[in-house]
C-alpha positions in Angstrom: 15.9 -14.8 -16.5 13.3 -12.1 -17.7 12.9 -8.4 -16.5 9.2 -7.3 -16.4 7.8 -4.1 -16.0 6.1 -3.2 -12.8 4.5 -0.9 -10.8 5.9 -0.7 -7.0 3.4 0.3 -4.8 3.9 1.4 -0.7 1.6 2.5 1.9 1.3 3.3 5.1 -0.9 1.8 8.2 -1.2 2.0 11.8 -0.8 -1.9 13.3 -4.6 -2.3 14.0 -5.3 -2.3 10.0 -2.7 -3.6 8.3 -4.3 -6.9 7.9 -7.4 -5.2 6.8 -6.0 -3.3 3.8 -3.9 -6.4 3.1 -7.0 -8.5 2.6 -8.8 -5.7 0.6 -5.7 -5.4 -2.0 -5.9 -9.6 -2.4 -9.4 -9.1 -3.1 -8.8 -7.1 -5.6 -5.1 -9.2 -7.3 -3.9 -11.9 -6.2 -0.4 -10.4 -6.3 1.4 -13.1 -7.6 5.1 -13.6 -8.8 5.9 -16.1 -10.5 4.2 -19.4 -9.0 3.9 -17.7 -5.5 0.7 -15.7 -4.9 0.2 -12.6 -2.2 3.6 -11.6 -2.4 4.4 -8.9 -0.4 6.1 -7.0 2.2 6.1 -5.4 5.4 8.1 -3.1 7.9 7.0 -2.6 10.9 7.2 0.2 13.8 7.7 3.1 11.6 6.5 6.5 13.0 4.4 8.6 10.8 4.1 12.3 11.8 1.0 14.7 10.7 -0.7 17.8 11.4 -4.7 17.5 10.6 -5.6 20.8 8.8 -8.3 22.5 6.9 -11.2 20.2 6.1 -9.1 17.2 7.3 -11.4 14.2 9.3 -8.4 12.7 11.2 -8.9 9.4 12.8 -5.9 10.1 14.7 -5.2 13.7 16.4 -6.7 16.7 16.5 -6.7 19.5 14.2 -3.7 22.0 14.2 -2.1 19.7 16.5 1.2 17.4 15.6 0.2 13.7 15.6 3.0 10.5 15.9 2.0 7.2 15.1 3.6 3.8 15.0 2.9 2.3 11.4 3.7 -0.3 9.1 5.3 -0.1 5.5 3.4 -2.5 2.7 4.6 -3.2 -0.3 4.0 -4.9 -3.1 4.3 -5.3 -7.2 2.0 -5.3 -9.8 1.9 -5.9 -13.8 2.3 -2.7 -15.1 -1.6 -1.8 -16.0 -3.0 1.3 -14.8 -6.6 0.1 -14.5 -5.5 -3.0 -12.2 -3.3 -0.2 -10.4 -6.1 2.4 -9.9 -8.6 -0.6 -8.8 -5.9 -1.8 -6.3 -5.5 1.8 -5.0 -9.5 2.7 -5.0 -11.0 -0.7 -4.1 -8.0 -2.3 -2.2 -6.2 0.7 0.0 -8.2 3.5 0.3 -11.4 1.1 0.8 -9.5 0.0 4.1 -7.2 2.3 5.2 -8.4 4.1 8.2 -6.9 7.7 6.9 -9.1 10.3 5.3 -5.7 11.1 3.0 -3.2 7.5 2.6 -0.2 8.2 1.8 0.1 5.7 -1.6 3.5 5.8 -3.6 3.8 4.4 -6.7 6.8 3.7 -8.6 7.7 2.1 -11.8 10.5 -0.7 -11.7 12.0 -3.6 -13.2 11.9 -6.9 -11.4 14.0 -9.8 -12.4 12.0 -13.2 -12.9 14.0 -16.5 -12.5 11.6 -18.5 -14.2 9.4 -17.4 -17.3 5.8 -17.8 -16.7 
């Protein structure tokens, strides 16, 4: 067993894009653990709530009105390297996420590997 350093990245997507900014983060890494590749994961039917505001360019709502959408969680790992983590952010979610601001988290964990590679 072996504990490498990662970078735990989420976002959020209404159901009509999440295979979109799936396919734009695998074009960017392969996300691969161990010997599997496009590892990831997804829950779905979440409600995301926002009020468009200021300069905002909302694809969903209006401005200065409360907005509920049905979305989906991804998430996935990474090596911890902050230029593959700002390409998959820049090139792979906000290149294909339909909202003018994404919500991106990014955390740094640990994940366990069963078998060294």
């Amino acid at each position: 067993m072996k504990l490498v350093d990662i970078y735990r990245v989420k976002t959020y997507v209404i159901p009509e894009y999440v295979e979109n900014v799936i396919q734009s983060v695998l074009s960017v890494d392969d996300l691969q653990v161990g010997q599997y590749k496009n590892v990831m994961w997804q829950t779905k039917d979440g409600m995301e709530q926002f009020v468009p505001s200021g300069t905002a360019v909302p694809t969903e709502g209006k401005k200065g009105e409360k907005e509920r959408v049905t979305s989906f969680r991804i998430e996935f790992s990474i090596p911890r390297d902050e230029d593959l983590l700002t390409k998959v952010i820049e090139q792979g979610i906000y290149a294909a996420h339909p909202w003018d601001e994404p919500v991106v988290q990014v955390t740094e964990e640990r994940e366990a590997r069963k078998h060294e590679s």
